[in-house]
C-alpha positions as CSV (number, residue, x, y, z in Angstrom):
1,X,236.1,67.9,78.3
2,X,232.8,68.0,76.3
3,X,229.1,69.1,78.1
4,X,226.2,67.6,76.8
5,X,222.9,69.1,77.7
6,X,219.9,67.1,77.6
7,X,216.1,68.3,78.2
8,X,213.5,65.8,79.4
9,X,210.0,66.4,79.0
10,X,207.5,65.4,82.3
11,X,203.9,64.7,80.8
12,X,201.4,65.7,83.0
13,X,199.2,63.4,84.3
14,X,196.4,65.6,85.4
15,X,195.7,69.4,85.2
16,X,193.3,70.6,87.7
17,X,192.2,69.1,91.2
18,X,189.5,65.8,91.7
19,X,186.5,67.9,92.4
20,X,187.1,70.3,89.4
21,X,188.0,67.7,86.7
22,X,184.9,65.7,88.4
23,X,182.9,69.2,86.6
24,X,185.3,70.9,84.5
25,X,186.9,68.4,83.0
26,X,190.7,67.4,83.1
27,X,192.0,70.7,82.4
28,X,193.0,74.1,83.9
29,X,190.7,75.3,86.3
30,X,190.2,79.0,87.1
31,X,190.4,80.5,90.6
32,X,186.7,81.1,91.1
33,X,185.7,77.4,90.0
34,X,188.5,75.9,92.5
35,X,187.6,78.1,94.9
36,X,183.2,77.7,94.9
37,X,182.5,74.3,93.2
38,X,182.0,71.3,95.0
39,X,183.8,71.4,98.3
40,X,180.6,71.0,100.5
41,X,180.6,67.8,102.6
42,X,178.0,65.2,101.5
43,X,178.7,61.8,102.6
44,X,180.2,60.3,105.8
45,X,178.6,62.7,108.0
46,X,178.5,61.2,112.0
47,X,175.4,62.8,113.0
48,X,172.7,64.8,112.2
49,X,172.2,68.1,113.7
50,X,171.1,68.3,117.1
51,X,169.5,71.2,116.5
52,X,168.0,69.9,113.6
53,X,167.8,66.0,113.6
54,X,165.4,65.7,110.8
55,X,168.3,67.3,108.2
56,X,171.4,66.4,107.3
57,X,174.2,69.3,107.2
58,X,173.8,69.7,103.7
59,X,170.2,68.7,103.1
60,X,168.6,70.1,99.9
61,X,165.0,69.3,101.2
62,X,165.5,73.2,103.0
63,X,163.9,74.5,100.2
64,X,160.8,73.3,98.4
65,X,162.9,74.2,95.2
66,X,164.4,71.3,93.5
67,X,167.5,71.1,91.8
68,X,169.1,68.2,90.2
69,X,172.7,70.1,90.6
70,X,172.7,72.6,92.4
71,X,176.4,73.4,91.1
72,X,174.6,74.8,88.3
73,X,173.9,77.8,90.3
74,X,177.5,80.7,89.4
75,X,178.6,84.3,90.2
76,X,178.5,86.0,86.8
77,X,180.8,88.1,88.9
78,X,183.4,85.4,89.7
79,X,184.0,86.1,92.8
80,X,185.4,84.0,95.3
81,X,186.9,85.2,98.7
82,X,190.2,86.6,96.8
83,X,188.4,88.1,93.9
84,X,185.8,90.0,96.5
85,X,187.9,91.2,98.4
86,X,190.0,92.9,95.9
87,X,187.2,94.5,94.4
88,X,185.7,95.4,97.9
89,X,188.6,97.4,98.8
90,X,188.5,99.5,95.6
91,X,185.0,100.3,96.2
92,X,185.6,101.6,100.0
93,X,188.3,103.3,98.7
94,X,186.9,104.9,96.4
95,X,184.0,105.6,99.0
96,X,186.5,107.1,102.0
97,X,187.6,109.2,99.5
98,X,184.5,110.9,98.8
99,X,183.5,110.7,102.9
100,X,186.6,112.6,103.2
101,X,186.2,114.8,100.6
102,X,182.8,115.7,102.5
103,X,184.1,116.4,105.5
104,X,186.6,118.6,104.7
105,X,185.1,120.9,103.2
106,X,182.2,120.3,105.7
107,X,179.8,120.3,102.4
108,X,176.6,118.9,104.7
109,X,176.5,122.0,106.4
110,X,175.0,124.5,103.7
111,X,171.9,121.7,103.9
112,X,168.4,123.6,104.3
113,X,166.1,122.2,107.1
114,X,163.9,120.6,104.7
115,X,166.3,118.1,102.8
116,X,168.3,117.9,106.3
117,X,164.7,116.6,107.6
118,X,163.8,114.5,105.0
119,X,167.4,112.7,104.8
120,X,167.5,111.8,108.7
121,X,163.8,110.9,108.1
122,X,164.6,108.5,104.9
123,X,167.6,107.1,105.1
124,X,169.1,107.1,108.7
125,X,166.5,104.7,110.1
126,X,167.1,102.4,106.6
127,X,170.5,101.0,108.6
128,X,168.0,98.9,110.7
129,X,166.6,97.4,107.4
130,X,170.4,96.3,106.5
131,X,170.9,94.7,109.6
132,X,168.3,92.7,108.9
133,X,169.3,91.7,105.2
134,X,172.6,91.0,106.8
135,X,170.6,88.4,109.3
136,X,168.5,87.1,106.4
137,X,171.5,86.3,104.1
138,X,173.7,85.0,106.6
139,X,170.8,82.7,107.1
140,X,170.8,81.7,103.7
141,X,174.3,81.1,103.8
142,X,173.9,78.6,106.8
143,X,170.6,76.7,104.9
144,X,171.9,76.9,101.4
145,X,173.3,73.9,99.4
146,X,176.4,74.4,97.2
147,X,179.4,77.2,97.6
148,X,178.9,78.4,95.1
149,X,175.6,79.7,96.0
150,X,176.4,79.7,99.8
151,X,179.3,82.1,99.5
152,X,177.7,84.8,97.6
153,X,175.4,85.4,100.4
154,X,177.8,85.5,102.7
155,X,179.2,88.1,100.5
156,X,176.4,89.9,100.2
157,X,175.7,89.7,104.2
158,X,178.9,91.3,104.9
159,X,178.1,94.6,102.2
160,X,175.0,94.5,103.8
161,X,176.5,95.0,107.6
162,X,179.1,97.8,105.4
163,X,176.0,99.7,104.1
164,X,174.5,100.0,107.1
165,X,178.2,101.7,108.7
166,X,177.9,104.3,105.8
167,X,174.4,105.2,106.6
168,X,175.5,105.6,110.3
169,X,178.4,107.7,108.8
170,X,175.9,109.9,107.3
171,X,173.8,110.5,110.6
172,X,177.0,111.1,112.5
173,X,178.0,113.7,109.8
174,X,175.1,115.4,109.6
175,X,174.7,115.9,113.6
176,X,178.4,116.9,114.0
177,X,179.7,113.6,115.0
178,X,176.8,113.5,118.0
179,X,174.0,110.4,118.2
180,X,171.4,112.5,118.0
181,X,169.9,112.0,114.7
182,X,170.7,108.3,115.2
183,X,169.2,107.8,118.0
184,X,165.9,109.3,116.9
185,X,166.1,107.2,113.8
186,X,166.1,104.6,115.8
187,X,162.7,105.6,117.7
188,X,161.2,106.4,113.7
189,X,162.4,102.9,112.9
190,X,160.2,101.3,116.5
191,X,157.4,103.9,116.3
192,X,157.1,106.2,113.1
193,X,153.8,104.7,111.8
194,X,155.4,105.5,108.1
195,X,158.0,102.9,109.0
196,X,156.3,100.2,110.1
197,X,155.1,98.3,107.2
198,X,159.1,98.3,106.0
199,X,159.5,97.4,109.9
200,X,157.2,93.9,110.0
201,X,158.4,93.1,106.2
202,X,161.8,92.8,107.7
203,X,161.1,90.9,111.0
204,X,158.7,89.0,109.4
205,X,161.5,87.6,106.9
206,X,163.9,87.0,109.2
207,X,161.7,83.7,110.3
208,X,161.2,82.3,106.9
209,X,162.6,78.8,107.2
210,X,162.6,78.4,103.3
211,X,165.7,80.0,102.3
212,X,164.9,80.8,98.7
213,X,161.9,82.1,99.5
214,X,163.8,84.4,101.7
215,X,166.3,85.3,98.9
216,X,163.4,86.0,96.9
217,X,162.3,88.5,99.6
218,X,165.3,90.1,100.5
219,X,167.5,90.3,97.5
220,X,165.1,90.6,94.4
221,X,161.8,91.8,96.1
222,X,162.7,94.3,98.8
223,X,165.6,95.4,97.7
224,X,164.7,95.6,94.0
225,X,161.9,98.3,95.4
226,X,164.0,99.9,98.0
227,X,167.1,100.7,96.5
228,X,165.8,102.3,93.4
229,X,163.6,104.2,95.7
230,X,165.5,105.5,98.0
231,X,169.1,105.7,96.3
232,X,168.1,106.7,92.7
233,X,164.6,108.7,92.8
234,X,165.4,110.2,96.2
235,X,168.9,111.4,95.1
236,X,167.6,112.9,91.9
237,X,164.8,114.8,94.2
238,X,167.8,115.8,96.8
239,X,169.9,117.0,93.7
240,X,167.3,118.8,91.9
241,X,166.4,120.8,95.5
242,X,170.4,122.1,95.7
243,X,171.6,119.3,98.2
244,X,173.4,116.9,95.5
245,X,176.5,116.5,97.4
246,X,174.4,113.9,99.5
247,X,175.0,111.5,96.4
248,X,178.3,111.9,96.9
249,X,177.7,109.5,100.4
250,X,175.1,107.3,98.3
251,X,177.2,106.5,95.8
252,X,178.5,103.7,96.6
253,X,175.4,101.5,97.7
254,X,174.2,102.7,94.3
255,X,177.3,101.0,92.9
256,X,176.9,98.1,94.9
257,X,173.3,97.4,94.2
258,X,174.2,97.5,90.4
259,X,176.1,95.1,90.8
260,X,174.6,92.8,93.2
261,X,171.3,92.7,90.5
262,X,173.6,90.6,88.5
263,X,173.8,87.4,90.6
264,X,170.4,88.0,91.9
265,X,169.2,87.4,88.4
266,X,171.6,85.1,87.5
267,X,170.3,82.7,90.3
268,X,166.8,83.0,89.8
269,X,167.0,82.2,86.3
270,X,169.1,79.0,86.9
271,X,166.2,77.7,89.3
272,X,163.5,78.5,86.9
273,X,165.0,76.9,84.3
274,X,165.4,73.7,85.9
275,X,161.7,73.3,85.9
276,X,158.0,74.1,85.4
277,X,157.4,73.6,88.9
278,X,160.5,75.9,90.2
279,X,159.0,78.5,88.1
280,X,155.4,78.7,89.4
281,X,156.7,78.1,92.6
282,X,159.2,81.6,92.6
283,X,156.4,83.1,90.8
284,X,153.8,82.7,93.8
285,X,156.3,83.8,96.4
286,X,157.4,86.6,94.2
287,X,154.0,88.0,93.5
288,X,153.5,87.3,97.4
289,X,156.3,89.5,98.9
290,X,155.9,91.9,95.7
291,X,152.5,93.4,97.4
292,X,153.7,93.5,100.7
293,X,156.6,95.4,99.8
294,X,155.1,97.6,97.8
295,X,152.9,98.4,100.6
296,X,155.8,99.0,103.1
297,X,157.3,101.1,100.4
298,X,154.6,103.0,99.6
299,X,154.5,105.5,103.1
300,X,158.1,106.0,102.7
301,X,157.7,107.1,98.9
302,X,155.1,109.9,100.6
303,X,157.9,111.2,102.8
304,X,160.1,111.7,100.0
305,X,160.8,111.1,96.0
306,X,156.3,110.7,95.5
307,X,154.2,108.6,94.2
308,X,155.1,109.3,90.6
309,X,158.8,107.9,91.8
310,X,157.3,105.1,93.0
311,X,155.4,104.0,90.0
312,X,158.4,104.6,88.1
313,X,160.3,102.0,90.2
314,X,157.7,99.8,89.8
315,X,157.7,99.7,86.0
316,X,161.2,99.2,85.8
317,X,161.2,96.1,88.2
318,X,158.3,94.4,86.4
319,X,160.8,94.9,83.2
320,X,163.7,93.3,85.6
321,X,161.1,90.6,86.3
322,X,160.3,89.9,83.0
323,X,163.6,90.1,81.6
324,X,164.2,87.3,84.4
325,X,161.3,85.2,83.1
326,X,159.1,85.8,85.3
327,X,156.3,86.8,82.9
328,X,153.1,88.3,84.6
329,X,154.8,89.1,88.2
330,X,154.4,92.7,88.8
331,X,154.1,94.3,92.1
């Protein structure tokens, strides 16, 4: 009895879903562009809103930006959920180790009254801040057109809701695991006059209807002042008084916003590319939320890192700015 082996060869008749080959091209599609391109509803909608009956669901007239595409709009991170999640967990890891690490050796406890003062003072009230960026940016992901852009937001909420548990970690470290210190952040946050300009910035974002402009004032403006502030200029000043090992706790939203920067960027060049208009436009609202930020940072820089700090961070985010294309914006 003879065998006789035969191989047949299947041609493929298409590589990559509709939506992606619509974009792509017919050929292999990555995870991230299967994943954030294209799979927001735009036709055959049954109704409008009811709580908005003047948009559709996906209705690009939210913003006064224009954009042909607004697919042209990526994550120089490529992240989708998968991908984020992954590199999330590495992060915290990373982060509960060093927590740990802390507590052990209860390393917060050889603090002296003054950098014990000015940390409850600085940073413990900034959790309120985050819940608000995490309000704003889920916001944005609500109003926004495209997954693409949508889902980094939403990304960028959640981190925002995580930062604000490690700054409550920090309070509860640094009172012995009482609410103490949190609870009079809280009060500095309402009533500390040196708080209050950071205070309205916030509350006064979180009813912007335009959400670019929003993402203009919470990702690039505020935090592009805060964060370098408060997590660069007033670690050095911690480290260079004997109470380093507060980094340590820090490190992680300095890790983060080094990160984040790159989208942030990423974004608003897309949109000022697309036109002359998109550009003066994000230059008027930058320029806008620039001042007032400045001007809510400004007490806080007293409390802590100085004015010298503060100039510094405001040299290096008009070169972010510029870098950006956004010649002659400067807070």
């Amino acid at each position: 009895m003879s065998v006789e082996i035969k191989t047949t060869t299947v041609q493929t008749l298409r590589h990559t879903f509709s939506h992606t080959r619509r974009r792509f091209g017919d050929k292999p599609a990555s995870r991230y562009q299967e994943a954030s391109f294209d799979l927001e509803a735009a036709t055959n909608f049954h109704y409008r809103p009811l709580w908005q009956p003047d948009k559709l669901l996906n209705d690009p007239t939210r913003t006064a930006v224009v954009m042909a595409d607004w697919g042209k709009v990526s994550d120089p991170r490529q992240y989708y959920y998968g991908a984020y999640v992954q590199a999330r967990a590495r992060m915290q890891e990373n982060a509960e180790h060093d927590y740990a690490f802390c507590e052990k050796r209860n390393m917060l406890a050889g603090l002296d009254p003054v950098s014990l003062t000015q940390i409850s003072a600085l940073l413990l009230p900034l959790r309120h801040a985050e819940l608000g960026a995490n309000m704003n940016n889920s916001n944005i992901a609500a109003d926004g057109l495209g997954t693409s852009l949508t889902q980094m937001h939403m990304f960028h909420a959640m981190d925002r809701l995580g930062i604000a548990q490690y700054l409550s970690r920090i309070g509860l470290m640094l009172d012995d695991g009482d609410v103490l210190l949190l609870a009079k952040a809280k009060q500095q946050w309402l009533g500390d006059p040196a708080w209050q300009g950071l205070r309205r910035y916030v509350e006064d974002s979180l009813v912007v209807r335009d959400w670019f402009e929003l993402t203009l004032a919470q990702n690039l403006v505020s935090d592009g002042l805060v964060y370098p502030l408060l997590f660069h200029k007033f670690d050095e000043q911690l480290s260079a008084n004997g109470a380093g090992q507060v980094g340590m706790l820090t490190e992680f939203m300095r890790l983060w916003f080094a990160e984040s920067q790159r989208w942030v960027d990423a974004l608003v060049k897309t949109v000022i590319a697309e036109s002359p208009a998109n550009l003066a436009r994000v230059e008027t609202w930058v320029d806008q939320w620039s001042r007032r930020a400045l001007a809510a940072v400004r007490p806080l820089a007293a409390m802590g890192p100085g004015d010298a700090a503060l100039d510094a961070v405001c040299s290096e985010f008009a070169v972010r700015l510029k870098k950006i294309g956004l010649s002659g914006v400067a807070p």
